[in-house]
DOLODREN-789359 format. One line per 10 residues: their letters; for each residue x, y, z of C-alpha. Coordinates in Angstrom, 2 decimals. Example, Ala and Ser with C-alpha at 12.3 -4.5 7.8 and 13.67 -1.06 7.14 Angstrom:
BEGIN
as) 12.30 -4.50 7.80 ~ 13.67 -1.06 7.14
END
This chain:
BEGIN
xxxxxxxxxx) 0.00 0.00 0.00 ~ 2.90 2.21 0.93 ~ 5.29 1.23 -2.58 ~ 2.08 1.62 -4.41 ~ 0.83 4.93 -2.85 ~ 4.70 6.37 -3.09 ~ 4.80 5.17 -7.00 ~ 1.54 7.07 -7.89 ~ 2.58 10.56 -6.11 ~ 5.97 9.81 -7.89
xxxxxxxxxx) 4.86 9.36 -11.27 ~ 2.53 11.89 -10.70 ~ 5.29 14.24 -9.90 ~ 7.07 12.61 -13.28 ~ 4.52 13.57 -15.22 ~ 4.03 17.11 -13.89 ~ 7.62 17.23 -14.67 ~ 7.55 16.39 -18.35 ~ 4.58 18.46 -19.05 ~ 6.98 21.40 -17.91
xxxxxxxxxx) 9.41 20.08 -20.02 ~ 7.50 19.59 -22.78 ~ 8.83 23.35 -24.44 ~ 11.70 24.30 -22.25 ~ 12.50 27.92 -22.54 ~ 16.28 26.73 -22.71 ~ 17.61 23.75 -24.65 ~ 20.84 21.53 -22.90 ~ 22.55 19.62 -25.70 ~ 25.68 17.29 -24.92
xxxxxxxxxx) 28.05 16.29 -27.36 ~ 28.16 12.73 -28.16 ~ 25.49 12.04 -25.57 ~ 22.55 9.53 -26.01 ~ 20.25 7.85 -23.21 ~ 21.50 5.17 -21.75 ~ 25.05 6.28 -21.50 ~ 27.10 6.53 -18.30 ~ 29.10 8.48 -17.26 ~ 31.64 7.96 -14.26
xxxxxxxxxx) 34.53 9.82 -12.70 ~ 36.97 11.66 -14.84 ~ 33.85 11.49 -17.36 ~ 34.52 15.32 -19.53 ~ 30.49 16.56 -19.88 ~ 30.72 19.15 -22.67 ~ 27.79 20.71 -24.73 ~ 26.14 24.04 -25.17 ~ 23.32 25.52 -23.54 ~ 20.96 26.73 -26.11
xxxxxxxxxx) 18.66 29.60 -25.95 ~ 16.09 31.07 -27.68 ~ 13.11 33.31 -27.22 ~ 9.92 33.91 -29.17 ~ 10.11 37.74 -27.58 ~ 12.64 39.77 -26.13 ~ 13.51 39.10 -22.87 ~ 16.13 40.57 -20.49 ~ 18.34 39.05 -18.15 ~ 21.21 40.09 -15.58
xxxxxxxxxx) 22.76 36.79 -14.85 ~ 23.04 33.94 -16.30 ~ 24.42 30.47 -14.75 ~ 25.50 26.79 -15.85 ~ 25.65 24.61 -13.04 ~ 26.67 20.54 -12.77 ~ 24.55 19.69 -9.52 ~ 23.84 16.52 -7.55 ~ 20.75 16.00 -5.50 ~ 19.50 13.43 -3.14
xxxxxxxxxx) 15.84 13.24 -2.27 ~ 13.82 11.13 0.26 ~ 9.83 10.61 1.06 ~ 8.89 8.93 4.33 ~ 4.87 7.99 4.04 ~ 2.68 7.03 6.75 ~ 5.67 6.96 9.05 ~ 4.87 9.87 10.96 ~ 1.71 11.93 11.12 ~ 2.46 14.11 7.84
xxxxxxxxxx) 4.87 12.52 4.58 ~ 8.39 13.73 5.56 ~ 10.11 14.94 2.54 ~ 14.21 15.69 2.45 ~ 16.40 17.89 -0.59 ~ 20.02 17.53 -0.01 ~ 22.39 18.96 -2.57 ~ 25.47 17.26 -2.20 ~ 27.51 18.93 -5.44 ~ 27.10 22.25 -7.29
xxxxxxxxxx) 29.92 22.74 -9.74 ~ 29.47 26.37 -11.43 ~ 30.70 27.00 -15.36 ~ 32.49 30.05 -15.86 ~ 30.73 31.67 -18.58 ~ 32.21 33.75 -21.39 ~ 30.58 37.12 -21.40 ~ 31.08 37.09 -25.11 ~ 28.69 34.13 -26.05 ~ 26.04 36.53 -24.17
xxxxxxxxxx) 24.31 39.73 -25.15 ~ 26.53 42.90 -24.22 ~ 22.62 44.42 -24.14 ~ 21.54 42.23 -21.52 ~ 18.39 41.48 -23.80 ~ 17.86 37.87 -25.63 ~ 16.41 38.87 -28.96 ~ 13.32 37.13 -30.25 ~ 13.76 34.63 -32.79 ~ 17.75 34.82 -32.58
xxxxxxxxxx) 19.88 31.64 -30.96 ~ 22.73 31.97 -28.47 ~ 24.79 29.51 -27.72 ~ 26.98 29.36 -24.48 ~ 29.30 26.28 -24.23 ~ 30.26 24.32 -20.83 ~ 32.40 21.77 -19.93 ~ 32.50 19.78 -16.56 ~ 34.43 16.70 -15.76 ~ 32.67 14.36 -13.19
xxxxxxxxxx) 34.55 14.90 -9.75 ~ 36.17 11.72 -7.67 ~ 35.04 12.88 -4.75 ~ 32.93 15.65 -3.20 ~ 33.97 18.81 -1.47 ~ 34.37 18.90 2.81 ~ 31.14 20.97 2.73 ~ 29.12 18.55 1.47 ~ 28.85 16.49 4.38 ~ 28.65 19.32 7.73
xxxxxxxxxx) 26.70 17.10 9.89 ~ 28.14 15.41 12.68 ~ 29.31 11.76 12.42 ~ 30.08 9.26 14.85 ~ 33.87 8.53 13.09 ~ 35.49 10.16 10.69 ~ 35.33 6.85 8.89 ~ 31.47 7.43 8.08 ~ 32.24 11.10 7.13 ~ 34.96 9.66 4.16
xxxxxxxxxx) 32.04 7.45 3.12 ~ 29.83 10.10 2.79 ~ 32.01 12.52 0.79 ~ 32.24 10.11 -1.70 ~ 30.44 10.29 -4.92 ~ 26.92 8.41 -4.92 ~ 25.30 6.86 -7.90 ~ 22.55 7.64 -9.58 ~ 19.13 6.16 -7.54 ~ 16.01 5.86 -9.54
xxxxxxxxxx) 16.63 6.97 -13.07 ~ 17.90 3.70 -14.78 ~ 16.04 1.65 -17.52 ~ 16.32 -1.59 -15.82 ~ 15.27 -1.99 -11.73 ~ 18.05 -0.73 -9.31 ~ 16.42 -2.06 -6.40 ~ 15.58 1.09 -4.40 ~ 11.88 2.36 -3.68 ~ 10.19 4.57 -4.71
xxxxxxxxxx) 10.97 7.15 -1.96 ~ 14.16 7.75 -2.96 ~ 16.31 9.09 -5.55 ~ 19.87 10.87 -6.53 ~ 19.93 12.98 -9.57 ~ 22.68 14.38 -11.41 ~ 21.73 17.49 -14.06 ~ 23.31 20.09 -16.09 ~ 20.91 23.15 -15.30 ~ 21.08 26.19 -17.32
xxxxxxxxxx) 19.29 29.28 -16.08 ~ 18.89 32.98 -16.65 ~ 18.16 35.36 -13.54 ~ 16.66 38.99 -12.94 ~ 17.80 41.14 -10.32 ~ 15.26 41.72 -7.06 ~ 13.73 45.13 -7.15 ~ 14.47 45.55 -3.72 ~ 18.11 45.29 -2.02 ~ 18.83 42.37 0.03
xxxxxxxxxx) 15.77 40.03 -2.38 ~ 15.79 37.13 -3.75 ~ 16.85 37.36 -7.71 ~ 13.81 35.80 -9.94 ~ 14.78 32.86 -12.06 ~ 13.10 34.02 -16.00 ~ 14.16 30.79 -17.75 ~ 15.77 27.54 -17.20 ~ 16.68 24.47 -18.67 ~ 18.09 21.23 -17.55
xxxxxxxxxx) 19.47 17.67 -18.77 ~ 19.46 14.44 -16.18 ~ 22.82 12.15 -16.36 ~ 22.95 8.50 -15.21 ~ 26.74 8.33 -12.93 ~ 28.24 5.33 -11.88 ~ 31.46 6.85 -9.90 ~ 34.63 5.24 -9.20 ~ 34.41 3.66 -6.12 ~ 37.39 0.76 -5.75
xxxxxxxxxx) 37.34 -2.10 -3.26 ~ 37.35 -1.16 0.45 ~ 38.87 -3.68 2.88 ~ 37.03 -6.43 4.50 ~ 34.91 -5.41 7.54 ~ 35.65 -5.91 10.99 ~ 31.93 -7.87 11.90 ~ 31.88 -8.60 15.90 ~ 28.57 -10.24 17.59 ~ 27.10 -6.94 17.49
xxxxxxxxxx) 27.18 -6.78 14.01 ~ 22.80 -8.31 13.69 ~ 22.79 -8.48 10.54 ~ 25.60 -10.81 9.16 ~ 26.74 -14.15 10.91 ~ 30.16 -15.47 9.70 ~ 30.24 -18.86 11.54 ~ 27.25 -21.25 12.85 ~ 27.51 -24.75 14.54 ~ 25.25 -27.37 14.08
xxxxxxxxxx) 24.85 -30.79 15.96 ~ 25.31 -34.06 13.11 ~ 23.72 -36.88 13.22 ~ 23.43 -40.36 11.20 ~ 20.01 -40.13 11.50 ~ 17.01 -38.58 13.65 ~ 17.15 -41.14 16.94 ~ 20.96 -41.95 16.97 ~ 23.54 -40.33 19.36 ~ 25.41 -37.58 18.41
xxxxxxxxxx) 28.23 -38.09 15.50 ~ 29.77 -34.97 15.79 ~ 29.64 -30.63 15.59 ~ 29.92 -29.37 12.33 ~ 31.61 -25.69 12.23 ~ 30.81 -23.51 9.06 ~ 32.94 -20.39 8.79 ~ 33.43 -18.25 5.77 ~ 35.05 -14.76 5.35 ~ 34.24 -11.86 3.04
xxxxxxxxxx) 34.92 -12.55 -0.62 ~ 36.72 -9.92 -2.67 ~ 34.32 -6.85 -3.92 ~ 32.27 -7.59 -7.05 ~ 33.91 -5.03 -9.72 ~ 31.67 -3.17 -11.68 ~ 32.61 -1.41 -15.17 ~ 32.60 2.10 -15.74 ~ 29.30 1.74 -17.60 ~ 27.65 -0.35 -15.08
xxxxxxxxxx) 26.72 -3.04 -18.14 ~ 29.25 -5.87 -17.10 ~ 30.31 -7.26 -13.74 ~ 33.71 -9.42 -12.45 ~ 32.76 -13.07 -10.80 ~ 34.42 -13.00 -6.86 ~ 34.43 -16.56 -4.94 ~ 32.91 -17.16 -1.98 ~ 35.32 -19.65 0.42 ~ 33.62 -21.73 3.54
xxxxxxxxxx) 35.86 -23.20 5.66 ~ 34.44 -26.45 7.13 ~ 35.20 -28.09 11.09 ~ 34.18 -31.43 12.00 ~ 34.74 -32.20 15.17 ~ 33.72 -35.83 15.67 ~ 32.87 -37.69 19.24 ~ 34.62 -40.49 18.22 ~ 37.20 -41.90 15.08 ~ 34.50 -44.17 13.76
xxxxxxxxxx) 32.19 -40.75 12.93 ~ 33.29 -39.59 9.18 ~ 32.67 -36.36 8.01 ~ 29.11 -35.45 6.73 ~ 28.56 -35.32 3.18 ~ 28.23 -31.80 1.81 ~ 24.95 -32.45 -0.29 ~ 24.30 -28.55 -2.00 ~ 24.96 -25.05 -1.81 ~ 22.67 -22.38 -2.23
xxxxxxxxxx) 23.58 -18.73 -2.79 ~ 21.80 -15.42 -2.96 ~ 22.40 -11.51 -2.78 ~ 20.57 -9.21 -0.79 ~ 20.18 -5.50 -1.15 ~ 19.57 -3.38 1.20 ~ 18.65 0.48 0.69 ~ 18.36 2.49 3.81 ~ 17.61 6.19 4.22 ~ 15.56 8.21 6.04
xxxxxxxxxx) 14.75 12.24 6.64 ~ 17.64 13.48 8.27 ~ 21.20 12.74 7.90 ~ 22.71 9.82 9.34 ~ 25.91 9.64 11.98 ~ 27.02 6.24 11.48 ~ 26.95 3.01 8.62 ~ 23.40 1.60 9.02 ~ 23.99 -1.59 7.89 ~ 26.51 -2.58 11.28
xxxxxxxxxx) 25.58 -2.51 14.94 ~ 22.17 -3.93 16.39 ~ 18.82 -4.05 14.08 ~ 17.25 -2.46 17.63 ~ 19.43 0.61 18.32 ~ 17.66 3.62 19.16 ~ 19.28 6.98 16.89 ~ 18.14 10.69 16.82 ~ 17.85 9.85 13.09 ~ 16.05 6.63 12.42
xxxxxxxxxx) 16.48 5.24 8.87 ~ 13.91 2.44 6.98 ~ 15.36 0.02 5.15 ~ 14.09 -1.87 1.70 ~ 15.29 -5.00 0.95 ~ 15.36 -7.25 -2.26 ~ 16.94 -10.74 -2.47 ~ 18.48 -12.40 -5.85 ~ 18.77 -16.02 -6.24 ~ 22.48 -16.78 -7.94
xxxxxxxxxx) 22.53 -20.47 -7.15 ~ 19.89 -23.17 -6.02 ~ 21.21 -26.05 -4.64 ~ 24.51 -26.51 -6.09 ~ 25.97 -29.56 -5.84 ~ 29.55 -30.02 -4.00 ~ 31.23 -33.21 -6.28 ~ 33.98 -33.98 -3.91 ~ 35.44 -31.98 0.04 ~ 38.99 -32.83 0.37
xxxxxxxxxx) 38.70 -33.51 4.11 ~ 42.53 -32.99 6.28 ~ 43.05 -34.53 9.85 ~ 44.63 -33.10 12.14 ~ 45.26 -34.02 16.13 ~ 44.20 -31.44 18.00 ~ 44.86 -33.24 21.41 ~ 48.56 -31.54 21.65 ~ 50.15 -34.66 23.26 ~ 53.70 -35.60 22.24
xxxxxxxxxx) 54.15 -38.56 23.96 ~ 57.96 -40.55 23.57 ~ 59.39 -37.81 21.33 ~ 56.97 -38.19 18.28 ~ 54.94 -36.14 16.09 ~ 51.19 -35.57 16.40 ~ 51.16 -37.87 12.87 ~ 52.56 -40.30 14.55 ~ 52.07 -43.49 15.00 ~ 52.46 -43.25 18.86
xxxxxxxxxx) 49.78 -40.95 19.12 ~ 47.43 -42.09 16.69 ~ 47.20 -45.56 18.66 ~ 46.57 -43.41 22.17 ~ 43.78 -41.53 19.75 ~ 42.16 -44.48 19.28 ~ 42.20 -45.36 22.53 ~ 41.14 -41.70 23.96 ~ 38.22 -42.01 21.41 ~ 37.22 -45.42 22.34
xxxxxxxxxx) 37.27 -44.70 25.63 ~ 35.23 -41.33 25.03 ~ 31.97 -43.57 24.21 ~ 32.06 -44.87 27.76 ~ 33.39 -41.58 29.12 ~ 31.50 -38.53 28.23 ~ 34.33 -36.22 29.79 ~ 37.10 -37.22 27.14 ~ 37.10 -35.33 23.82 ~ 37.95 -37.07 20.79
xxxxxxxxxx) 41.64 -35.51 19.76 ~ 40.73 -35.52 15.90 ~ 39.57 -33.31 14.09 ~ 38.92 -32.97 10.06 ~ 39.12 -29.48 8.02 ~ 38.21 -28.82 4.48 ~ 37.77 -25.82 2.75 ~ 35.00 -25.35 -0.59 ~ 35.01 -22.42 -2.46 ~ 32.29 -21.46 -4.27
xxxxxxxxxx) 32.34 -19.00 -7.98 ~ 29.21 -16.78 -8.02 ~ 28.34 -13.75 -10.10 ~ 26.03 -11.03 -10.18 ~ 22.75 -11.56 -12.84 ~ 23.13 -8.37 -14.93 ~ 19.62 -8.95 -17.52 ~ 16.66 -6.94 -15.66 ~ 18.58 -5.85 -12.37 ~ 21.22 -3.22 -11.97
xxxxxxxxxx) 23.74 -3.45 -9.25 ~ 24.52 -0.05 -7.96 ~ 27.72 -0.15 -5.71 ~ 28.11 -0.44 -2.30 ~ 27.24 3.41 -1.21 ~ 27.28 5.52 2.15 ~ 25.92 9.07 1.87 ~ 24.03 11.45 4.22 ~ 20.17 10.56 3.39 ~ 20.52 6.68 2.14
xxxxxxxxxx) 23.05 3.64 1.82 ~ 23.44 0.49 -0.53 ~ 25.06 -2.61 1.03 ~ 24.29 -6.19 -0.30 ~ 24.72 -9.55 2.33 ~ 25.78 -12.98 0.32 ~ 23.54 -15.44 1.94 ~ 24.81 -19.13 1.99 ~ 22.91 -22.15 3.06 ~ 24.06 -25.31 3.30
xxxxxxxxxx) 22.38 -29.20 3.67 ~ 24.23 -31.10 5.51 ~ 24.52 -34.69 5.88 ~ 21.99 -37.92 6.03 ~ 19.39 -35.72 7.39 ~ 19.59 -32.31 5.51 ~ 20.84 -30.69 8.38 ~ 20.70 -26.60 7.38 ~ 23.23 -24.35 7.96 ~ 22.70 -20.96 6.81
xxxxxxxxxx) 25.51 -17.60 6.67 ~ 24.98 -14.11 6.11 ~ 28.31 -12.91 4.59 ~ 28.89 -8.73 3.80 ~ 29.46 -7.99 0.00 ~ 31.02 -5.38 -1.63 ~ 29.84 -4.20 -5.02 ~ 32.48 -1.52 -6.46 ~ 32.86 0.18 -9.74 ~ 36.70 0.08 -11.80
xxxxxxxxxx) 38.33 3.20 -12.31 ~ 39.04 4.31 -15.86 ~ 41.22 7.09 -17.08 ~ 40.50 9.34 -20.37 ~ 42.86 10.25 -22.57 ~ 44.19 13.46 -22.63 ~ 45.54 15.24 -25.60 ~ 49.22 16.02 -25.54 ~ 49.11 15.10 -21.99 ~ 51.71 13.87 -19.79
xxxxxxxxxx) 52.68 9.83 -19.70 ~ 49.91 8.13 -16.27 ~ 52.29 6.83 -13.95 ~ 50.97 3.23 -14.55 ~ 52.08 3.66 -17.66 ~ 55.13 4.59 -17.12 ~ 55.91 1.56 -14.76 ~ 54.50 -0.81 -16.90 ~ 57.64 0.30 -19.47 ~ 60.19 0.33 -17.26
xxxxxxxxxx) 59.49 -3.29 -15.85 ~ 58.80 -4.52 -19.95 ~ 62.54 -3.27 -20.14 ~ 63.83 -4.86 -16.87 ~ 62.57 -8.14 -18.74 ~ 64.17 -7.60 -21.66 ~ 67.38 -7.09 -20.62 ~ 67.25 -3.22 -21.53 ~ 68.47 -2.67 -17.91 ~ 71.70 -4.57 -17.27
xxxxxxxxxx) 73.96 -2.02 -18.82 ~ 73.31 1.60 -17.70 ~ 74.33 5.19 -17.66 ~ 74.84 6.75 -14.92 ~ 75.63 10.67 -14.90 ~ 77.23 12.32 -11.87 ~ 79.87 14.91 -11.46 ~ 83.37 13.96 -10.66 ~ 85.06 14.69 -7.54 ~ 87.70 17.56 -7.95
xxxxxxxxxx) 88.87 20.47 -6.74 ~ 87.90 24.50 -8.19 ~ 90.01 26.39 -8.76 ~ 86.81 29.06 -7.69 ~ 83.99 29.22 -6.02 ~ 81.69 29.01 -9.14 ~ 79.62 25.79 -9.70 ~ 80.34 23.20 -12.01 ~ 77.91 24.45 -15.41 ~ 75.29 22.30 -16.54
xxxxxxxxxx) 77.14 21.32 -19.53 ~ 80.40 19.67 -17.90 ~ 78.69 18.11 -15.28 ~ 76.59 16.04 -18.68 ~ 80.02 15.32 -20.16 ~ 81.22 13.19 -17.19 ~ 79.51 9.93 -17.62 ~ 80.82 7.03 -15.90 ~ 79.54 3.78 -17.68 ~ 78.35 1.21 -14.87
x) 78.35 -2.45 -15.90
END
């Protein structure tokens, strides 16, 4: 009732929108520009804003501006909708008084065309983030660049109630009649852009037990069967997998492995290891905002905190493999009892002999532990579906978040036993560098030469250039030209 509700006011307010639009007083064209393209960070945004008039109209100022605003809509959460503007980037085009009226006075029927150019920033200014934040951890995260929320073609898995817009907006201004007013916008005209920025991988995070919302390891209890005694405990750990890379235009996605680390303690050496029968895998999103900024990362701590600025959250899981089977576990053993008993090694055969008879002697006696142990580790390929979804990246910024959770469950053994993880994901985007014209060498680049010539052999005789030790005759430096000529050649 809520999505639908939110998705009527907002195509309402859509529509509205292109009915304005419908005739803008001001045209924005961008060169080489079509729909669905992307743009990310380093991305040059050139064009020309165009304008034209069917009467004459004056003007006193006249602005281009690159901006970036993020919008939420709380319904039925309080007893009014709570709605939230936060410009987070304003980037202001000089303009060349000469591609503008020296009169002050667009003519009717005449075009003028004033060029820009912007280049899409890495990251955002200090000012854009002035609240306060409870590390200055969550204040880096939220002076990065966001992506674009709620203007793609496909589904980006956010609600309705929120959205991040990026525009070239063109506008010409008359002065307030009185001192001190506001100045009265006479004609504008803007352009939406779909960014992806450059966001590269972040390290792992540090999840503790307070961390609600993603559980690394789980134990379960095995058994042969529903009514028989206990076989063993079955630990299933697994750690972060590397980020999920993006590219530049948000169209194709790297594959990342996910790698579950498997513990089988057994009660005694007659109890094998269960058999691993599937694997199944999906990715969660999980979009949180709210109406006021937030102070820390929503997706960590306890679900039940209390803040001063509550945020929802919207959630949408993706299936990326059902029941996948395991073919083979390549189980180790290991003693784990730490006895070295007549000088030999835990492998030995000494101590295997006293670990049959610890274990033996644990079905009698409940208060010895079985010494063995087995370990195996599985690791698991997954990727992203990239056909009706999008995959924004992993995002912090004042009003909302993105942060996706790989779920894992596994069945376990004779009688299905379930064991389920909720593992953190990162989702970044690569980071691509334009070409500049009769620009100077990138310093990858230049690295990526120098060790091509260290493997060729380029490298093993070399020139060095220094000045000789001697005396002077006066107190004048040695010129730039003898110190060149004295070249000692190094083998």
């Amino acid at each position: 009732m809520v999505a639908g509700t939110g998705a009527a006011a907002l195509a309402g307010a859509r529509t509205t929108k292109n009915v304005v639009n419908q005739k803008p007083n001001i045209q924005i064209k961008i060169e080489k520009h079509f729909n669905s393209k992307v743009y990310t960070s380093g991305s040059t945004i050139s064009g020309q804003a165009l304008v034209k008039t069917q009467k004459d109209t004056r003007f006193d100022d006249f602005d281009i501006i690159f901006s970036g605003i993020a919008a939420t809509r709380l319904d039925f959460v309080q007893q009014y909708p709570s709605h939230s503007f936060r410009p987070f980037m304003k980037l202001r085009m000089p303009i060349d008084r000469s591609t503008l009226p020296e009169s002050h006075v667009f003519e009717a029927g005449k075009t003028y065309t004033i060029p820009f150019n912007f280049v899409v920033p890495h990251h955002l200014t200090i000012g854009a983030c002035n609240h306060y934040c409870s590390s200055p951890a969550v204040q880096e995260q939220h002076l990065r660049l966001p992506p674009t929320v709620g203007f793609w073609e496909r589904d980006d898995q956010a609600p309705d109630m929120v959205q991040i817009e990026y525009s070239i907006k063109a506008r010409a201004y008359r002065r307030a009649s009185e001192a001190g007013g506001i100045p009265q916008k006479i004609m504008d005209g803007y352009h939406i852009l779909k960014v992806l920025p450059a966001l590269p991988e972040d390290a792992p995070l540090d999840i503790t037990f307070r961390d609600e919302r993603y559980n690394l390891s789980k134990t379960k209890t095995i058994r042969k069967n529903l009514f028989s005694v206990k076989a063993g405990k079955l630990t299933v750990s697994a750690v972060q997998p590397s980020a999920v890379m993006l590219s530049a235009d948000g169209r194709q996605a790297q594959g990342s492995v996910a790698r579950i680390s498997l513990e089988f303690a057994p009660t005694s050496t007659e109890s094998v290891p269960p058999k691993i029968n599937s694997i199944s895998g999906k990715i969660v999103s999980s979009t949180f905002f709210g109406a006021a900024p937030s102070d820390l990362l929503p997706n960590l701590g306890s679900r039940a905190t209390y803040t001063a600025n509550p945020s929802l959250s919207y959630t949408v899981s993706n299936n990326i493999f059902n029941n996948k089977s395991v073919e083979k576990v390549a189980w180790q053993v290991h003693n784990v009892s730490g006895r070295r008993d007549s000088g030999y090694s835990s492998l030995g055969n000494a101590d295997e002999e006293q670990s049959e008879t610890e274990c033996s002697d644990d079905a009698s006696k409940k208060s010895k532990k079985c010494p063995i142990q087995h370990n195996a580790v599985v690791d698991i390929p997954f990727s992203i579906p990239m056909t009706k979804k999008i995959f924004l990246p992993t995002f912090h910024s004042c009003l909302m978040s993105r942060t996706y959770t790989l779920q894992l469950s596994l069945s376990v053994g004779a009688t299905n036993t379930t064991v389920s993880l909720a593992v953190p994901l990162q989702i970044g985007v690569e980071t691509i560098y334009e070409s500049q014209n009769a620009g100077l060498p990138s310093f990858e680049s230049v690295m990526a030469e120098d060790e091509q010539a260290a493997v060729g052999g380029l490298l093993d005789v070399r020139t060095a250039q220094f000045p000789e030790l001697m005396e002077h005759t006066n107190s004048m430096l040695p010129g730039y030209d003898e110190i060149s000529r004295r070249a000692v050649r190094v083998a």
